[in-house]
N, CA, C and O of each residue as an XYZ file, in Angstrom:
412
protein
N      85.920    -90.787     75.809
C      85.690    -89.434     75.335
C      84.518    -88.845     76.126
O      83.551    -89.604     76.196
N      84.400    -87.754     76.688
C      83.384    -87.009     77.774
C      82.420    -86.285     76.346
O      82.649    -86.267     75.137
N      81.200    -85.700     77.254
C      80.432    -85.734     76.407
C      80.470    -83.869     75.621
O      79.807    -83.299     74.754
N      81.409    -83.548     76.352
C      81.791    -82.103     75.839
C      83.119    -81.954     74.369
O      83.041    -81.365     73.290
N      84.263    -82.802     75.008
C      84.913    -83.502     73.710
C      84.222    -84.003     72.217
O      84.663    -83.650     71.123
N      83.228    -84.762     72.389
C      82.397    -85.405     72.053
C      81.640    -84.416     70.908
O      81.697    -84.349     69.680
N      80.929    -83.710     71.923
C      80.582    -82.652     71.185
C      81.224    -81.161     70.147
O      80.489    -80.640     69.307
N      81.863    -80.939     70.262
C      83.385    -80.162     70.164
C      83.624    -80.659     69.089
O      83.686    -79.943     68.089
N      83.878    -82.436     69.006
C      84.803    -83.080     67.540
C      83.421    -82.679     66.626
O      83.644    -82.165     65.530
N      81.808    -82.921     67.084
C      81.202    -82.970     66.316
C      81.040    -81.710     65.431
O      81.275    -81.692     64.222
N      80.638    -80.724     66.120
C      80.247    -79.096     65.574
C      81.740    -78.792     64.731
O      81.892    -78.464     63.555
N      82.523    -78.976     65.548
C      83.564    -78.139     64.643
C      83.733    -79.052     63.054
O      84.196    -78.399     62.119
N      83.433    -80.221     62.850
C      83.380    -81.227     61.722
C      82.384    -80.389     60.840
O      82.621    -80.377     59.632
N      81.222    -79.636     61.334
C      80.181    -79.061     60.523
C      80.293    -77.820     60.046
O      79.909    -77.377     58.964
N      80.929    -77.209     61.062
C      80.902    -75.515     60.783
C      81.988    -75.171     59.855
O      82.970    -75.826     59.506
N      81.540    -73.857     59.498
C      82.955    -73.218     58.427
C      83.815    -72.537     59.265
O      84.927    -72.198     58.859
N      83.369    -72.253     60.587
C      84.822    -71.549     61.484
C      84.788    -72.124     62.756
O      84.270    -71.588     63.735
N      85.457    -73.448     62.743
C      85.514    -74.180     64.186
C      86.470    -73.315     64.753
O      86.855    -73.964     65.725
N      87.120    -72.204     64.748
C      87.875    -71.572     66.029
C      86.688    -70.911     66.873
O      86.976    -70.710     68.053
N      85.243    -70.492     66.419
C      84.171    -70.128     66.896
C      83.670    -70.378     67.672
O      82.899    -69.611     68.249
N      84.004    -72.087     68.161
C      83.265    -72.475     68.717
C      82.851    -73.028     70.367
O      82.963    -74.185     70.773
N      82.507    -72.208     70.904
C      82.768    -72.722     72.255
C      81.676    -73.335     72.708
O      80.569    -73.154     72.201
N      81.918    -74.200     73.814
C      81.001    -75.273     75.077
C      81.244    -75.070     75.767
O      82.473    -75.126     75.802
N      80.580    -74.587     77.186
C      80.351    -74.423     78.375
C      79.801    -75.504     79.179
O      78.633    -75.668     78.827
N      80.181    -76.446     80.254
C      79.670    -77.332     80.605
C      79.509    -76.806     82.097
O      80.337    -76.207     82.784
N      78.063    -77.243     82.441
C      77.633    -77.235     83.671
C      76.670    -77.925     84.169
O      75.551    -77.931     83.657
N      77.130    -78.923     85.748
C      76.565    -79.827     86.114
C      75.316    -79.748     87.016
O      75.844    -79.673     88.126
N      74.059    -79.720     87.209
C      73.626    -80.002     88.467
C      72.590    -80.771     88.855
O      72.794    -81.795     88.203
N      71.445    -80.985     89.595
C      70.967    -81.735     89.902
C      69.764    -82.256     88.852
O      69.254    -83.371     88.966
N      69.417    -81.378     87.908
C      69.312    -82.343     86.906
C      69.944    -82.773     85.344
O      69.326    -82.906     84.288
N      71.096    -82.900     85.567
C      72.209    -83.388     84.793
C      73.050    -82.091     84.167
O      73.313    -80.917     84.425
N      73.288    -83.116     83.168
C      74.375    -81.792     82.180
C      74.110    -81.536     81.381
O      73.493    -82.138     80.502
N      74.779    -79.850     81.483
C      73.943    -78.549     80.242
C      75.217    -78.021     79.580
O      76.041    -77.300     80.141
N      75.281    -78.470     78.307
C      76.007    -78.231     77.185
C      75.559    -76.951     76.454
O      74.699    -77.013     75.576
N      76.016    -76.040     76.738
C      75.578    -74.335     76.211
C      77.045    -74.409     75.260
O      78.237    -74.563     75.524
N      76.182    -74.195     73.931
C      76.762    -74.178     72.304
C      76.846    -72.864     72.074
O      75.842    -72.189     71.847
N      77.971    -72.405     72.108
C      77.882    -70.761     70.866
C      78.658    -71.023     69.521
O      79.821    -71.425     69.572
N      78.180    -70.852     68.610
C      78.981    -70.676     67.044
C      79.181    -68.924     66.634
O      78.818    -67.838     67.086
N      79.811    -69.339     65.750
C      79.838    -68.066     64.347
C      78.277    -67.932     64.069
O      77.581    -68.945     64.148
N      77.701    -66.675     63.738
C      76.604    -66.452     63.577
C      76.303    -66.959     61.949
O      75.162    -67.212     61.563
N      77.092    -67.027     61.376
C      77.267    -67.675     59.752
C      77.048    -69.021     59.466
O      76.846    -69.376     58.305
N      77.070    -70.050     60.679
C      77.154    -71.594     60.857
C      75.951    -71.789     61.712
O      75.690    -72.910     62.150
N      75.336    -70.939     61.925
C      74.107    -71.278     62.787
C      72.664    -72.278     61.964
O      71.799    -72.966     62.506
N      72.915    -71.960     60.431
C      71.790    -73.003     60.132
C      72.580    -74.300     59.868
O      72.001    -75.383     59.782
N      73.625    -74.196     59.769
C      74.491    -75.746     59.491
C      73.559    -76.538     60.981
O      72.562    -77.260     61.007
N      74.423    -76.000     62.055
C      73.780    -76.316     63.089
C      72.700    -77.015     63.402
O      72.523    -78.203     63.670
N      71.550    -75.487     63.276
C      70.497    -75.963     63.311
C      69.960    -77.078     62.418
O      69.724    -78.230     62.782
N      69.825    -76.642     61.375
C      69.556    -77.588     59.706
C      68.077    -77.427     59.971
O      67.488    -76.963     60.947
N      67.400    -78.213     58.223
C      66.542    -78.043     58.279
C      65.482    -78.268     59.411
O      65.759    -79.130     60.245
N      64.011    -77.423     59.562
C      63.652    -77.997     60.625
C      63.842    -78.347     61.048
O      63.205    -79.396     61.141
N      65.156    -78.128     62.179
C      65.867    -78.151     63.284
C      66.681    -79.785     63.140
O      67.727    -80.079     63.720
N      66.246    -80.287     62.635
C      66.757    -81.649     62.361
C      67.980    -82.116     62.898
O      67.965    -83.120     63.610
N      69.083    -81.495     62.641
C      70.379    -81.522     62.482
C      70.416    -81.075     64.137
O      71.223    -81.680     64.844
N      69.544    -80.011     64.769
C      69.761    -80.302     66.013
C      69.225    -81.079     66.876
O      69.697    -81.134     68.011
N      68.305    -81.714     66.567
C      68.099    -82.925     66.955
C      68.566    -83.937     66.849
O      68.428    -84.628     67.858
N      69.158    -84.447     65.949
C      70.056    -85.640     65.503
C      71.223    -85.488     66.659
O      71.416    -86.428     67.430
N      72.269    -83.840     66.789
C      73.076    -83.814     67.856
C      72.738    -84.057     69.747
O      73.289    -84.402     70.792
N      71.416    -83.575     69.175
C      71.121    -83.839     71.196
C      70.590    -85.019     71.466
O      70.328    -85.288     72.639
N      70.280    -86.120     70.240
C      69.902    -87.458     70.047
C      71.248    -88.276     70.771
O      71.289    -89.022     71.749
N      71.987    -87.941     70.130
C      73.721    -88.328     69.984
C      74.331    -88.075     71.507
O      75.248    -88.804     71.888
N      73.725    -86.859     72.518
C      74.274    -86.119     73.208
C      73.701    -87.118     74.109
O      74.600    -87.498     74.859
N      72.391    -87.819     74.413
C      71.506    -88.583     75.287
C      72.425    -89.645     74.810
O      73.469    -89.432     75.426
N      72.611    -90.766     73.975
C      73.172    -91.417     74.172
C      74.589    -91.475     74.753
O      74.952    -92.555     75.220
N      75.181    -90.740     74.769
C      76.911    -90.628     75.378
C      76.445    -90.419     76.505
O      76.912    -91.142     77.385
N      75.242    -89.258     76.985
C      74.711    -89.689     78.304
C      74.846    -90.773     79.187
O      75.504    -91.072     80.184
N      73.908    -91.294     78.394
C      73.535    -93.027     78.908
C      74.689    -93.737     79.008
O      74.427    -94.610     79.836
N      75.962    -93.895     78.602
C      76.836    -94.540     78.491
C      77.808    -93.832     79.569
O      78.721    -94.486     80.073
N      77.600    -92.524     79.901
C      78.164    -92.704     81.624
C      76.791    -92.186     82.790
O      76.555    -91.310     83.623
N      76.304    -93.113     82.311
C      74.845    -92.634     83.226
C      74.517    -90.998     83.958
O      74.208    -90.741     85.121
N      74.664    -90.323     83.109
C      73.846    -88.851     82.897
C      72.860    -88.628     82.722
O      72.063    -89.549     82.543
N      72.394    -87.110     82.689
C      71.496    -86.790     81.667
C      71.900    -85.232     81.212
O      71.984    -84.166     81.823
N      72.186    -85.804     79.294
C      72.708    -84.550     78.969
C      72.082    -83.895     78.647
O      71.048    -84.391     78.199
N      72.177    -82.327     78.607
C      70.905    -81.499     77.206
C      71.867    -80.551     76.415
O      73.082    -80.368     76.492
N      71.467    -80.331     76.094
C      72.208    -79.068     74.765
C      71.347    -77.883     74.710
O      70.260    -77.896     74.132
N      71.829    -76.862     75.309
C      71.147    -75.502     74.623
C      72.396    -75.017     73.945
O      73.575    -75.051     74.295
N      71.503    -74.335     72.359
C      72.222    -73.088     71.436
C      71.910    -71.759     71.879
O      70.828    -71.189     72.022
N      73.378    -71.302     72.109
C      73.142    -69.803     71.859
C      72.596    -69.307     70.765
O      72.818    -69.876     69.696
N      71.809    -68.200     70.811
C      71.610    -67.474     69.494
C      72.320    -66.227     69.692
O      72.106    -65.414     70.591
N      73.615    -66.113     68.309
C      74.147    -65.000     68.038
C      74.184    -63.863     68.136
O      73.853    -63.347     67.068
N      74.504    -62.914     69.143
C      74.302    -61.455     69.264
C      73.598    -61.080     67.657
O      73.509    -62.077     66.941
N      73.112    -59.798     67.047
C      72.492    -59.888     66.243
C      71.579    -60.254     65.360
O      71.090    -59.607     64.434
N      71.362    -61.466     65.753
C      70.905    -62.431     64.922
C      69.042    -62.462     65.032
O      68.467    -62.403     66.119
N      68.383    -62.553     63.830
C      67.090    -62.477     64.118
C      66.319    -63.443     64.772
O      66.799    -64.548     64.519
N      65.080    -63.546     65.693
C      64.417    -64.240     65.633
C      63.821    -65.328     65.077
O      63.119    -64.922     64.151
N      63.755    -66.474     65.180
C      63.160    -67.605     64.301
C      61.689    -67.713     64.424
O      61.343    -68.365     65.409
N      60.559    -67.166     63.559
C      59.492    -67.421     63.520
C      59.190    -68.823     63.181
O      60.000    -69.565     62.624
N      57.845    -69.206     63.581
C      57.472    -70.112     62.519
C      57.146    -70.144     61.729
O      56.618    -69.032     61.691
N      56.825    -70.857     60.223
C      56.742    -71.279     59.532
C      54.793    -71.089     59.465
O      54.091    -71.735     60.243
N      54.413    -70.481     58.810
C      52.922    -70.365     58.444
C      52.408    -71.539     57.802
O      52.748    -71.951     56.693
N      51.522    -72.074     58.617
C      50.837    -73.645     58.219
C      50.365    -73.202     56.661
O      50.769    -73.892     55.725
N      49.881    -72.550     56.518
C      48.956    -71.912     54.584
C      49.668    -70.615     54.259
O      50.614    -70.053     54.811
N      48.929    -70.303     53.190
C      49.281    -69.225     52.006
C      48.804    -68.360     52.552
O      49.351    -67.261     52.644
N      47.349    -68.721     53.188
C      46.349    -67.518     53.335
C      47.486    -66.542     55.038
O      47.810    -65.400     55.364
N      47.646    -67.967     55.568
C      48.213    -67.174     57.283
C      49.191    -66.256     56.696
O      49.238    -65.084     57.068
N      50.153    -66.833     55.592
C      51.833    -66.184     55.584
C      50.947    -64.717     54.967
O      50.722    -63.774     55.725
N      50.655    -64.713     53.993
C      49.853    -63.318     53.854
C      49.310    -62.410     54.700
O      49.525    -61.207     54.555
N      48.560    -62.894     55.658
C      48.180    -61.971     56.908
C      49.455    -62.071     57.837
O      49.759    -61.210     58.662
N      50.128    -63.181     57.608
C      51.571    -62.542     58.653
C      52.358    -61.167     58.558
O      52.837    -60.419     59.409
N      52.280    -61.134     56.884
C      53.238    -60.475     56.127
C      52.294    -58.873     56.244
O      52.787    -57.751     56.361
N      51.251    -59.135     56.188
C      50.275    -57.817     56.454
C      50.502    -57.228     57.717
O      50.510    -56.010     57.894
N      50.681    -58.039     58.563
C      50.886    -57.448     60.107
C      51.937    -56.786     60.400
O      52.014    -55.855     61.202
N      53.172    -57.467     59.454
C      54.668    -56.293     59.545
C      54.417    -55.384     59.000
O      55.280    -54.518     59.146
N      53.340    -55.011     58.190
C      53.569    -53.738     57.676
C      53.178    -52.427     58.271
O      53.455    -51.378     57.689
């Protein structure tokens, strides 16, 4: 199984609209780049918490690597529309002055 197959059985197993889902594979001199687009609706499945869930997949993606001596990576598209991912405010006091600054 190649590491685009591979990937493909995995996402579409997670998402709520695997017809969504496309992989783009492209090779070059420093390995292979797995460019993910979903449904903009399946994007935190994806991701998961603190990214977790995408880490666990590009964990998964290095090993199938290794097993035909590659080196894979995974970038996600982010969804036409779709907002920005801030971080996460270390305290109470920051998210408050975050929240002051949008205004």
């Amino acid at each position: 199984m190649s590491d685009k197959e591979f990937l493909e059985m995995l996402i579409k197993a997670l998402v709520d609209n695997p017809n969504s889902v496309a992989i783009d594979r492209t090779v070059d001199e420093m390995g292979v780049l797995l460019t993910l687009t979903v449904d903009r609706g399946d994007m935190g499945k994806i991701i998961g918490r603190q990214g977790n869930t995408a880490k666990a997949i590009r964990t998964l993606l290095r090993v199938v690597g290794m097993k035909h001596n590659a080196r894979v990576n995974l970038k996600i598209n982010e969804p036409e529309g779709s907002a920005e991912y801030a971080p996460a405010a270390a305290n109470p006091d920051e998210a408050l002055a975050d929240l002051r600054e949008m205004q």
